[in-house]
N, C-alpha and C positions, 0 to 999 in steps of 0.2 A: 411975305410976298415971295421968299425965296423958295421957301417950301412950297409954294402953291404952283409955282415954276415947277421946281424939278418932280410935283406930283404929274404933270400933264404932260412932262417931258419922259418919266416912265408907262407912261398912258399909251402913247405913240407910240414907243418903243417895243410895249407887249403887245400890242393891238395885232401887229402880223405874226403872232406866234398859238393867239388862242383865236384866230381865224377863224381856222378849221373848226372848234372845237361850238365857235358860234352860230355856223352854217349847219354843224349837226342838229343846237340845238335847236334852233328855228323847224329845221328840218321834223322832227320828232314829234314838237307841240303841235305841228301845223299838220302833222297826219294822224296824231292821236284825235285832236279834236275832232278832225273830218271826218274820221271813224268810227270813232264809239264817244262820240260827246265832248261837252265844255266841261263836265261832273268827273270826265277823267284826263282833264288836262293836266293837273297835279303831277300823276304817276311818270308823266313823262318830263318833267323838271326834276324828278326824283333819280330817275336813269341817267339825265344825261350827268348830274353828279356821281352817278356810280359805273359811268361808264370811264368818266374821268379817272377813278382808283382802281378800275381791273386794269388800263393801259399802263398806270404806273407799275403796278406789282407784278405783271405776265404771269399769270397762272394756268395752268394746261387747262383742255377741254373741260375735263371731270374735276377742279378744282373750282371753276368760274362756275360749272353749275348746284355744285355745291352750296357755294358760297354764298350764289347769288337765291337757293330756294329759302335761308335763313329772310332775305328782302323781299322775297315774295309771299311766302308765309304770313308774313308781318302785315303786310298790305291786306289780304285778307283776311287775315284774320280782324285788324280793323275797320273793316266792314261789318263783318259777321257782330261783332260786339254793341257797335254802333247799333246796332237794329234794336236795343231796348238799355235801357238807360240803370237797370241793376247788373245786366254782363258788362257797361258800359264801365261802371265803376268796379264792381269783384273781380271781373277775370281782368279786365285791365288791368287791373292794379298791378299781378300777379304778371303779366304779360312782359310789362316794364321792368319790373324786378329784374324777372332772369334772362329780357334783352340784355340789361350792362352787366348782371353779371356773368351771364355766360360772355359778352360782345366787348365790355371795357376793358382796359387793360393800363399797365404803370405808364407804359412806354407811347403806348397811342390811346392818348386822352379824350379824343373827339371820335373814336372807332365805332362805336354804337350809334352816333349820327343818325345817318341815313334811315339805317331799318326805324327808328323810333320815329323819324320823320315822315314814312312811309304809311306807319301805321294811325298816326295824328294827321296828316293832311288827308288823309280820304276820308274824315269824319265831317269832312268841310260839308259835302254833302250825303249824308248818312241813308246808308247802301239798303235795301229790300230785297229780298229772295229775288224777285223778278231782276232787278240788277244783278244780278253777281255772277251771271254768267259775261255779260258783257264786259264787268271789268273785270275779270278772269282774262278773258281775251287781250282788253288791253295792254295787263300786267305781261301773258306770253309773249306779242308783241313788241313789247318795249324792250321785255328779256330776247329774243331772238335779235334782234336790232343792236343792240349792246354786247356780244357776244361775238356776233360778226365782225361789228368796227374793232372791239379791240383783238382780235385774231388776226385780222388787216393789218393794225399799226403795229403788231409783235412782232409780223414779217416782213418788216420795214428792212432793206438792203444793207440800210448802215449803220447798225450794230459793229462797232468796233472790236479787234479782237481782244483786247483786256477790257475789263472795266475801267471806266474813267480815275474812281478810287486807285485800284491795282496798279496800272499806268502811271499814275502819280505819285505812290509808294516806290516802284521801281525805280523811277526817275531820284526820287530820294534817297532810298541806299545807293544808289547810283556816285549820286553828289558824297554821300558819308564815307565810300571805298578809295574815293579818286583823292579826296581830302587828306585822308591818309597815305596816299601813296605819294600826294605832296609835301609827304611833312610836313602836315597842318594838326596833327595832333591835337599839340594844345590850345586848340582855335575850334576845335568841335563844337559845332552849333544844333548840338545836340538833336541827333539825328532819330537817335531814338525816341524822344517824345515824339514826335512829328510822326512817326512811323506809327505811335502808340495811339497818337488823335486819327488817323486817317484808319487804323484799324477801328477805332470806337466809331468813324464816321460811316462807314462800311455796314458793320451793324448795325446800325441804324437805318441804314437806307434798305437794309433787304428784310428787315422784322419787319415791316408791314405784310410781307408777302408769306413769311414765315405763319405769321398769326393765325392767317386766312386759310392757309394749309393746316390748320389745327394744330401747330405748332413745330409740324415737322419742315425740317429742309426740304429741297431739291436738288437733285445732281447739279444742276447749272450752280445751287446758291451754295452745294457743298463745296464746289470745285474752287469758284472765285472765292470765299472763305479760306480753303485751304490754302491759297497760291497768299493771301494777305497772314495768316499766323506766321509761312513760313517769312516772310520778307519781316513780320513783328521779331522774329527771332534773330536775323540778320541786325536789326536795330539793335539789340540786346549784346551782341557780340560785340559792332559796333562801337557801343559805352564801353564796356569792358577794355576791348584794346587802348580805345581813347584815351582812358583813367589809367592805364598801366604803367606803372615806372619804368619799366624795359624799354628800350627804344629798339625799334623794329631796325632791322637788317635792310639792306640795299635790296633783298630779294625780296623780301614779303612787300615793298616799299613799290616793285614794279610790278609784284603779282597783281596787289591788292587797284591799281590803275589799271590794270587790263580787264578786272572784273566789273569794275566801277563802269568803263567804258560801256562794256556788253549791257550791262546792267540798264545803263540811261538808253541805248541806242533798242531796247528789246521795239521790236514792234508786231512778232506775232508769236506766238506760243510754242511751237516745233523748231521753229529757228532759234528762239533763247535755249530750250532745252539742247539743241544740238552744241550751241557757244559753251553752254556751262559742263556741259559733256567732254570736249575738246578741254577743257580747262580742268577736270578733275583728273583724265586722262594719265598725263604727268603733271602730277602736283607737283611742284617745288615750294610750298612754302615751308618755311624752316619748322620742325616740330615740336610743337608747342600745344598747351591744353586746348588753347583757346582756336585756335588753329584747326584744330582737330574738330570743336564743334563745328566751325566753320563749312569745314568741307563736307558733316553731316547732313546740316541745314541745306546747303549747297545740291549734296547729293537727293533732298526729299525735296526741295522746290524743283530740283528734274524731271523727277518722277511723276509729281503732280502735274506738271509741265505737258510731260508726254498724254497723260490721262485725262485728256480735254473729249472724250467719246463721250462726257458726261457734261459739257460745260453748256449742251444746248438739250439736255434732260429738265423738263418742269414736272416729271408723276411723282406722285407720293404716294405710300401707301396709304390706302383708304382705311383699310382695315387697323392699323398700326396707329394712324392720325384718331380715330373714334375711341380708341382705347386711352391713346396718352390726352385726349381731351376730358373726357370722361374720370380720368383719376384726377387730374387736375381742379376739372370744378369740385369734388368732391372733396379731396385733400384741401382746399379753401371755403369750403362752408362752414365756415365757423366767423362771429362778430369780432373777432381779431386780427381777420382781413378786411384790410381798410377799404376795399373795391365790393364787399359785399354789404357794409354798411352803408356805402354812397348806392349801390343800386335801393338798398329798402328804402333811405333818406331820398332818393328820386322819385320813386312810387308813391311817397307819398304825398310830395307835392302836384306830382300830374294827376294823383286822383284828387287833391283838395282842390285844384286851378280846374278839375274837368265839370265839379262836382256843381263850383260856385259859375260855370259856364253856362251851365244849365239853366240855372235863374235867373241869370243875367235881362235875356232877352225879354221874359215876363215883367222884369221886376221896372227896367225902362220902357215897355210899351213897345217893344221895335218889331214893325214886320219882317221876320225872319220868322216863316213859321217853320222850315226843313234846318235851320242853322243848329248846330251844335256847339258854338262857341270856341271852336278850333285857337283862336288868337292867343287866347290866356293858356290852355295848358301846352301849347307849343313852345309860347317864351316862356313857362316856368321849365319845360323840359331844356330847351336850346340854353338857361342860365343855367344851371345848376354845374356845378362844379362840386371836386374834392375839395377843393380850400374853399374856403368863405369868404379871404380877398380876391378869386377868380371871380369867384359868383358876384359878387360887389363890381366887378369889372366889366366883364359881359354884361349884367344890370344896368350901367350907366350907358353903355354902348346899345344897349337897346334902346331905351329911352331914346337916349339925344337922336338916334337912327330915325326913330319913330317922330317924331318932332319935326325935324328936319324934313325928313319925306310926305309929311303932310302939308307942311308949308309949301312945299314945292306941289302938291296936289292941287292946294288951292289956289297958286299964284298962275300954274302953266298945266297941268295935266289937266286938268275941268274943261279947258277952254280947247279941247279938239276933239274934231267932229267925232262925234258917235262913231260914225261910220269903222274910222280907221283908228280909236281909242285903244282900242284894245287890243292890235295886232301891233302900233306904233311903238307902246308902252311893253309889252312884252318884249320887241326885238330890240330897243333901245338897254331896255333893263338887262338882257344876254349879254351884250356888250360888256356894260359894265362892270356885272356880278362875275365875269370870268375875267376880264380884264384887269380889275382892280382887287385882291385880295386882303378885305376890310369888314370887318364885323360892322361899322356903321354905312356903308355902301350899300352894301349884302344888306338892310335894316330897309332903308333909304327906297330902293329897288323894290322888296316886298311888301314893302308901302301902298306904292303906286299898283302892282298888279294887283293888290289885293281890294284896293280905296275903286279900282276900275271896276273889276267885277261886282261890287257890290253897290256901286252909285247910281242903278236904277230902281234900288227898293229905298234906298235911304236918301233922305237931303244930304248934302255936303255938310254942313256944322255937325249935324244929328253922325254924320258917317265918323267927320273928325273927332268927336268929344268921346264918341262911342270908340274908336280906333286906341286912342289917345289911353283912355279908360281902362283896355284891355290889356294893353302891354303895360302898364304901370300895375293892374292887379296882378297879371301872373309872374312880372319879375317881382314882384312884394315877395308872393309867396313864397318863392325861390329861394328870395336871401330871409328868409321867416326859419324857414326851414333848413337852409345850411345852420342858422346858428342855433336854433336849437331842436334840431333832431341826429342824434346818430353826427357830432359833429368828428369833423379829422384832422387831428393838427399832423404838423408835418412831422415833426419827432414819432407818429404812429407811423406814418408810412417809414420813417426811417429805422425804425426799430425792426417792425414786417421785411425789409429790403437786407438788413443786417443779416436775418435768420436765413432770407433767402438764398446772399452767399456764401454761408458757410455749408446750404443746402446740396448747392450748387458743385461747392468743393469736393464734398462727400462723394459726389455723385462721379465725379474726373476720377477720384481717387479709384473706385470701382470699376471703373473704366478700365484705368491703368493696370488694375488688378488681373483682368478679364485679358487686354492683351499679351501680358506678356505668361499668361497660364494656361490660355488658350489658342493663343496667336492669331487672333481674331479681335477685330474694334468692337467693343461693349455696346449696345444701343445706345441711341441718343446721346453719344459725345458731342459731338458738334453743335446740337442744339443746345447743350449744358456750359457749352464753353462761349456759345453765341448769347447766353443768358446772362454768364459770369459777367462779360465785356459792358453789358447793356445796366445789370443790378451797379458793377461799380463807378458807371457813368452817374447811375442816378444819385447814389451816395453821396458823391462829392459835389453834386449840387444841394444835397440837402445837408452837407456837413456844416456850415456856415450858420445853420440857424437851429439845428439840433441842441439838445440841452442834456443829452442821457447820458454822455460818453465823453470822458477829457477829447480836447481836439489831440492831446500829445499820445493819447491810447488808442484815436480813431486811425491818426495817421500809421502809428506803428501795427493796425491792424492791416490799412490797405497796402501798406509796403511790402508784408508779408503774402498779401493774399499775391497782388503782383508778382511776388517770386516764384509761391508755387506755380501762377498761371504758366510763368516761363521754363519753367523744370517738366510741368507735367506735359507743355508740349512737345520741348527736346525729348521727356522721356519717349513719348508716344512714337515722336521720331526715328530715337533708335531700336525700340522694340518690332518698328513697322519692317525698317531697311535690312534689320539685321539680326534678330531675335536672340534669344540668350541660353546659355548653359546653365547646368540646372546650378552651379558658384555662383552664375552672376544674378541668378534668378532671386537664391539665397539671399543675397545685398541688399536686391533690388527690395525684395519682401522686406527686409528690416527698414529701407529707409523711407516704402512707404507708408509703413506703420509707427516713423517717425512722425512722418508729415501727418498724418490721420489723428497722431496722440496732440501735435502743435496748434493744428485747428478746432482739435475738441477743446481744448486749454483759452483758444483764442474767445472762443465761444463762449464759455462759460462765463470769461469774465466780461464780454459784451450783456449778459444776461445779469450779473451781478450789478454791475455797474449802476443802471436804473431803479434796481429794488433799493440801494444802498442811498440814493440819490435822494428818493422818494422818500423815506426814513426820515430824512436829515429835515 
């Protein structure tokens, strides 16, 4: 009862926030259909979900249409295929492949959604030359419509001037400087992880938009990155003092509170750089190593500070973006990446769910003579997961969705008037499906619009048993097929993710190489170091259940990898602010060829470890 409470009392709660977002999509269905038909009301339930992910991720002009011709493509081309029943299953097949695997990815699990959604809901009603100029149209439409709004909401007045992240990171070295200046030492409430989650939290929230940009940054997503490594580095110093036996001096004791202060109180970006400027000015703090970093980090969070000209930059290179995607699929074409067996292992459930859709309709007698069977290979595509307990998960959630929403068809949808069935049930279902974010709601919902549309060819039981029928065959398929085609246990993905960071490592280390030989930042730093954050996040969820690597070897691998992160980006630091003599250059050479020999070492025995394992 409690929970059924505080479900309706979050119901409330979100209802004035995806307002807006319901009146679009009302808006959208109700001009698609008036336009160019009921056959492509679909495409625009399709939008207004991908309009929902362009606003989250803000992507320039030339990015959004980008991104968005991969989802339109998709939609016609599922027409195009639809028109005979051997393209239906060959090229499809092939089509779905290299959706997830050019589209999925570790980190965004459900990324390839949409367009696969795109291309299976318009088979609902299966397209003819003479159609396809008309939903041609609709598709431009929907995309000009989507394009706009979220151009609209990017230019929204109240964009704060840090990121919410950054702002909250700030606020927390803030707390960790002032703590120290109170002689709270040995009381550190360890400032630095919190610094180290909020940077992992950061990347996260800006990979989605990363992805879509074919995996390159933008000034805006480099600048806010930046301003969060330097504040990670601040963390790091942070511990260091914390942990130190020396007890700080009376001076560093009031330095260190005057920074703290500025630090919590920052509110906009020219003004902190001006405080921390005033504050490097005349340094007084006593000298000491750690001291010295300090005022390093200090002086390149300035700098970044000042070089906010880029913080409201979203272009990417096009040219640059096609290249580093293009080695990337290529460089992962191989059955050892565990993202390109789940794409074959996907393909060919949606062609065995498309295949047995086919017959379906013959084989019960149902007048559907234009139907394609959409329902089955929809739910083997929307269950199919990497792991086999995802896919068992989503399975049951379909089901009981489907259950439930049919009972509810029969007890109350049935019984309102023709008239307004179908426009009731739609604008009831927008509600919900945005309001409530739930795999059995979302079931529940496309129940009903689907059980609507189709209850004047079909009786009701005939509609239920046949409904019922289809989503029990194509989740069958699904988990048929997670367990024995191409399966992936998680120790694969965590073996592929191990390779990745020491890939990843390699690559900072060249970096590091390139700035301080050239005096110029190497390619795709950022993105290598946005990868590092993102592989070691995944690792240590998958450490708990891995079986290749002692947990006592895995830890002393990520502790390590942690410290290069934080060396290589002070190094990056002081090669940026201050660059080197060809002595210190010398050093620098030796010690990065330390670190290069320690990761190749770390490596190997990550790769040993498994063979050795597997032996036994």
């Amino acid at each position: 009862m409690i929970s059924i409470l505080k479900a309706i009392k979050n119901f409330f709660k979100a209802l004035p926030k995806t307002l807006p977002a319901i009146v679009f999509g009302l808006f959208l269905m109700g001009t698609v259909t008036l336009l160019f038909g009921r056959n492509n009301a679909v495409i625009a339930l399709v939008f207004l979900l991908y309009t929902q992910t362009m606003v989250k991720n803000r992507l320039s002009v030339v990015n959004m249409l980008l991104d968005s011709i991969w989802l339109v493509g998709y939609a016609i081309l599922g027409t195009l295929v639809s028109m005979h029943f051997v393209t239906l299953i060959t090229i499809g097949f092939f089509l779905i492949f290299f959706l997830i695997y050019a589209d999925a990815n570790e980190f965004l699990k459900t990324n390839y959604y949409i367009p696969g959604m795109a291309f299976i809901l318009v088979q609902i009603s299966p397209g003819t030359l003479a159609d396809l100029p008309i939903r041609i149209l609709a598709l431009l439409y929907c995309l000009a419509i989507c394009i706009t709004m979220s151009l609209i909401l990017q230019k929204h007045p109240s964009k704060p001037a840090f990121n919410p992240i950054v702002k909250e990171a700030l606020n927390c070295a803030g707390a960790g400087f002032k703590m120290l200046g109170q002689k709270r030492k040995s009381k550190d409430e360890a400032v630095d992880k919190k610094l180290d989650a909020l940077s992992l939290e950061l990347s996260s929230d800006i990979y989605p938009a990363v992805f879509r940009q074919m995996g390159l940054m933008n000034g805006s997503q480099k600048y806010t990155y930046g301003l969060m490594l330097c504040l990670e580095q601040l963390g790091q110093v942070l511990q260091s003092i914390g942990t130190s036996e020396k007890a700080l001096s009376a001076i560093d004791e009031t330095q260190f509170s005057v920074l703290g202060a500025r630090l919590e109180a920052a509110e906009e970006p020219k003004a902190l750089s001006a405080d921390l400027q005033a504050f490097l000015k005349k340094p007084s703090l006593t000298h000491s190593r750690l001291n010295q970093e300090l005022l390093l980090i200090l002086e390149s969070l300035r700098e970044r500070l000042l070089d906010d000209c880029h913080s409201s930059d979203l272009n990417t290179s096009i040219k640059q973006g096609l290249r580093y995607k293009s080695l990337t699929l290529r460089r992962r074409f191989s059955l050892d990446f565990f993202q390109m067996r789940f794409a074959l292992q996907t393909a060919v459930i949606v062609t065995v769910c498309t295949v047995t859709a086919q017959f379906i309709p013959h084989w019960f007698s149902i007048p559907l003579n234009e139907w394609h069977g959409y329902w089955i290979p929809l739910m083997g595509y929307l269950s199919s997961s990497i792991y086999i307990r995802d896919t068992l998960k989503k399975a049951a959630y379909k089901v009981i969705g489907t259950i439930l929403g049919m009972i509810f068809f029969v007890l109350v949808t049935q019984y309102i008037p023709a008239s307004i069935r179908l426009l009731l049930t739609v604008a009831v279902g927008l509600v919900f499906m945005l309001t409530i974010k739930s795999s059995i709601v979302s079931t529940i919902i496309s129940t009903q619009m689907t059980a609507v549309m189709f209850l004047p060819e079909l009786g009701v039981m005939d509609l239920v048993l046949f409904r019922v029928f289809c989503v029990i065959g194509g989740v069958s398929i699904a988990v048929l097929g997670g367990i024995f085609i191409f399966r992936t246990r998680k120790q694969d993905v965590f073996r592929y993710e191990l390779t990745s960071l020491f890939k990843s490592d390699l690559f900072i280390l060249y970096n590091l190489w390139n700035l301080a030989e050239k005096r110029e930042t190497g390619p795709l730093l950022y993105e290598n170091l946005l990868n590092l954050h993102l592989v070691s996040k995944q690792l240590e969820s998958l450490a708990e259940e891995q079986k290749l690597i002692p947990n006592e070897a895995f830890e002393k691998i990520m502790d390590r990898n942690r410290h290069f992160l934080a060396v290589a980006v002070h190094l990056s630091m002081y090669l940026s602010l201050k660059g080197v003599s060809p002595e210190q250059w010398q050093h620098i050479k030796t010690e990065i060829h330390k670190v290069g020999e320690m990761l190749k070492k770390d490596f190997e025995i990550s790769k040993n470890v498994p063979e050795e394992a597997s032996q036994t």
